[in-house]
C-alpha positions as CSV (number, residue, x, y, z in Angstrom):
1,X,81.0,94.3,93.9
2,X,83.3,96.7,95.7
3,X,84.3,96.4,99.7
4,X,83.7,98.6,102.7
5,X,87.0,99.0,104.7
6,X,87.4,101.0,107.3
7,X,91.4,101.5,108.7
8,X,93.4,103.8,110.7
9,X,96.7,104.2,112.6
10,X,95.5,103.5,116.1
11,X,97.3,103.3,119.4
12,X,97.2,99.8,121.6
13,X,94.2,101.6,123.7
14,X,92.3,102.1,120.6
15,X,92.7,105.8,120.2
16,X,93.3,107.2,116.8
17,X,93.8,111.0,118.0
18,X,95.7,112.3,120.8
19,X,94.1,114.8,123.4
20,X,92.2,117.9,121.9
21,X,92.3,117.1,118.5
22,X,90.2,120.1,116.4
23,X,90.5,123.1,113.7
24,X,93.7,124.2,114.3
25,X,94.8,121.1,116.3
26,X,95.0,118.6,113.9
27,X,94.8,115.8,115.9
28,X,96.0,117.0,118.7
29,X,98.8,115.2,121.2
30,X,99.8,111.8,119.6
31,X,100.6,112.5,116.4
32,X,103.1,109.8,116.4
33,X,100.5,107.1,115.3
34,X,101.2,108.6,111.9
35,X,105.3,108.5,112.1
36,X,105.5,105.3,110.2
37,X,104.3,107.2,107.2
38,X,107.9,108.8,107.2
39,X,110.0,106.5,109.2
40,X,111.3,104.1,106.0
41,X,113.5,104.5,102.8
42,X,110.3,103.0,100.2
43,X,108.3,105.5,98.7
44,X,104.9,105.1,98.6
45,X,103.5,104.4,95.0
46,X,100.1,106.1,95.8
47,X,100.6,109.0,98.2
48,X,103.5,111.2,97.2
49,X,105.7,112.2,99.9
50,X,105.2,109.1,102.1
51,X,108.6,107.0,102.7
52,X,107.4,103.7,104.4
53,X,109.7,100.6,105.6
54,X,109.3,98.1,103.3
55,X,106.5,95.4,104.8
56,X,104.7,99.0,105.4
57,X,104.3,99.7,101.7
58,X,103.8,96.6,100.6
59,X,100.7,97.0,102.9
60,X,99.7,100.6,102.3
61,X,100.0,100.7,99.3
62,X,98.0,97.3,98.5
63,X,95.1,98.8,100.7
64,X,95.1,102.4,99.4
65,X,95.4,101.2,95.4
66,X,91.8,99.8,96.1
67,X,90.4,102.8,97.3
68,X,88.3,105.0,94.9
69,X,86.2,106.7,97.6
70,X,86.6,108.0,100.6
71,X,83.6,108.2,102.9
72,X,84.6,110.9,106.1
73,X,82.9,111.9,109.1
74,X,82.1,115.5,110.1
75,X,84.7,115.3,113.0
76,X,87.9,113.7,110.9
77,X,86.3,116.6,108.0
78,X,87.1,119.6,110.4
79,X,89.8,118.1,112.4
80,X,91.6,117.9,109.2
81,X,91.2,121.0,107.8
82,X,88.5,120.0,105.2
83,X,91.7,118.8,103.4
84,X,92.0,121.0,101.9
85,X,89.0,121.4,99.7
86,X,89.6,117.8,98.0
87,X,90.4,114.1,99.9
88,X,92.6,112.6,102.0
89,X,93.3,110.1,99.5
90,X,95.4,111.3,96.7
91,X,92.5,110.3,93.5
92,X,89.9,109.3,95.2
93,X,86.4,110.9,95.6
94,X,85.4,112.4,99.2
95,X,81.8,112.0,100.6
96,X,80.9,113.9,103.8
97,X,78.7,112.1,106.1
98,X,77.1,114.9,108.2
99,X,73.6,115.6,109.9
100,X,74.4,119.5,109.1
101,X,75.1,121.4,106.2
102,X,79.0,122.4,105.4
103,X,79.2,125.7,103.4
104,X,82.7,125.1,103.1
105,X,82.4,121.8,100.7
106,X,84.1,122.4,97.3
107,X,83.1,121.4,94.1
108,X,85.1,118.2,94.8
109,X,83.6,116.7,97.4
110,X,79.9,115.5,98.5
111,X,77.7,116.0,101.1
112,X,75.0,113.4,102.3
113,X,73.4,114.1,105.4
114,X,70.6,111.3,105.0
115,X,72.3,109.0,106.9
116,X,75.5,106.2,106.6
117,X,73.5,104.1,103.5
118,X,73.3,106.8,101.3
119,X,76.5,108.0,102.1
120,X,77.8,104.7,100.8
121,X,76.2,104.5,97.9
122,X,77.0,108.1,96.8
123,X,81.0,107.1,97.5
124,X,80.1,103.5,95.3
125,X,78.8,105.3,92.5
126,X,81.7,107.9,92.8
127,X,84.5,104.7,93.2
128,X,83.6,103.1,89.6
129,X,84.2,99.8,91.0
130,X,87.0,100.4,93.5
131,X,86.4,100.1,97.0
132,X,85.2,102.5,99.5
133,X,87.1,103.6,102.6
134,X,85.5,104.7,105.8
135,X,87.5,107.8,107.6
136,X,87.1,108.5,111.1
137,X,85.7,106.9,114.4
138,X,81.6,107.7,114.1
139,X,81.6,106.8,110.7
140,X,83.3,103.6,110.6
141,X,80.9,102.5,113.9
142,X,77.9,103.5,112.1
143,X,79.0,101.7,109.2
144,X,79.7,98.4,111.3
145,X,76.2,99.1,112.9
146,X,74.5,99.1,109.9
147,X,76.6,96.1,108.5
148,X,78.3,97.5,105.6
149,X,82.0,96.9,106.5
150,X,83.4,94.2,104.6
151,X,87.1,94.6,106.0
152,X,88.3,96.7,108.8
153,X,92.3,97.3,109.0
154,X,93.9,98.4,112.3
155,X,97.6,99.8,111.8
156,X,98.4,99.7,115.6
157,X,101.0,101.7,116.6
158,X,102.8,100.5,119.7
159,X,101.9,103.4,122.3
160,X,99.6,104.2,124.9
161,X,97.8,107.6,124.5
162,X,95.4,107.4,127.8
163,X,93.2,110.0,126.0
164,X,91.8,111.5,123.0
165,X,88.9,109.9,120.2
166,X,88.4,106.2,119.7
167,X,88.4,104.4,117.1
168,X,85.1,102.8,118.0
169,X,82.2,104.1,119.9
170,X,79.5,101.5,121.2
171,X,78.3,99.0,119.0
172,X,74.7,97.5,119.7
173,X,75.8,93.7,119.9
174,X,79.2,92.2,119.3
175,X,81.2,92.3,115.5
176,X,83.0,89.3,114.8
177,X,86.0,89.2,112.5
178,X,88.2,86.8,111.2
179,X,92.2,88.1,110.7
180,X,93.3,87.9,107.5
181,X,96.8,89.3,107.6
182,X,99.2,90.4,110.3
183,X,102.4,92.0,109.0
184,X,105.0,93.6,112.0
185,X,106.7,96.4,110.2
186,X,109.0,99.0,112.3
187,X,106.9,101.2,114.5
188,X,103.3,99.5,113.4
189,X,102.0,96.2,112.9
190,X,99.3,95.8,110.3
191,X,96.3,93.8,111.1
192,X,93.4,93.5,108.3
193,X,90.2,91.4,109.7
194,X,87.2,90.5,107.4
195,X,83.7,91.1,109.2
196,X,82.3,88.0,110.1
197,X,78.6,87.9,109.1
């Protein structure tokens, strides 16, 4: 059966926006947990464009060759621009997790608004046997609430924003996990934990 990951550049403090992130925004001050994307001479095999160092790639592009959906919060939707009408991952399908409608989904991407289960089995069906990647802060804690991360990958980028979205909100009890790989590259350092259960 496919995984549940959830990942995202993150500061040391846990944020994975700057301050006033939004429409129009982006994500706001702190867009510098992204620069690694850019920062190398090996270009991504998945996501044109991207030019990684090389322990970087071997890591991004391991992770994001599993993907086949994409499950994204309402925030991370709009904050991004709807990305423009298809995913943030290059072939993968896009659910929307929302509790309101969004008349501005496109043919290529699916809403659910009956909650974080059904949002995951929409983006399993959608995946064909790849994994399914959780987007965005309030998705990826209800996910872990409702215990359907098997993987969560931090790429922890060595700053302090002081402000701006978490990565996690509150969690009703702890969530244990067990570090499978840490791999220092320049500007991040890679860390992908299996959830404990």
């Amino acid at each position: 059966m496919s995984k549940v990951i959830t990942a995202h550049a993150v500061s040391v403090d846990g944020y994975i926006t700057g301050r006033d992130p939004g429409a129009g925004r982006g994500l706001g001050d702190g867009t510098s947990l992204f620069d690694w994307y850019f920062d190398g001479d090996t270009p991504s095999r998945v996501f044109g464009g991207f030019k990684l160092s090389g322990p970087s790639a071997r890591v991004f592009d391991a992770l994001a060759g599993r993907v086949g959906a994409a499950v994204v919060g309402r925030n991370t939707y709009e904050d991004s621009e709807h990305f423009g009408g298809g995913s943030p991952h290059p072939t993968a399908a896009l659910v929307l997790l929302s509790h309101r409608a969004a008349p501005e989904i496109t043919d290529r991407q699916t809403l659910v608004t009956t909650g974080v289960h059904d949002a995951v089995a929409a983006a399993r069906r959608a995946a064909a046997g790849k994994d399914v990647f959780v987007m965005g802060g309030g998705a990826a804690t209800e996910a872990l609430k409702a215990g359907l991360v098997d993987e969560v990958v931090l790429h922890q980028v060595p700053i302090l924003l002081g402000g701006g979205r978490r990565f996690f909100r509150e969690l009703p009890e702890h969530v244990r996990l067990n570090l499978l790989e840490a791999v220092p590259a320049p500007g991040v350092t890679h860390l992908r934990y299996e959830v404990t259960r």
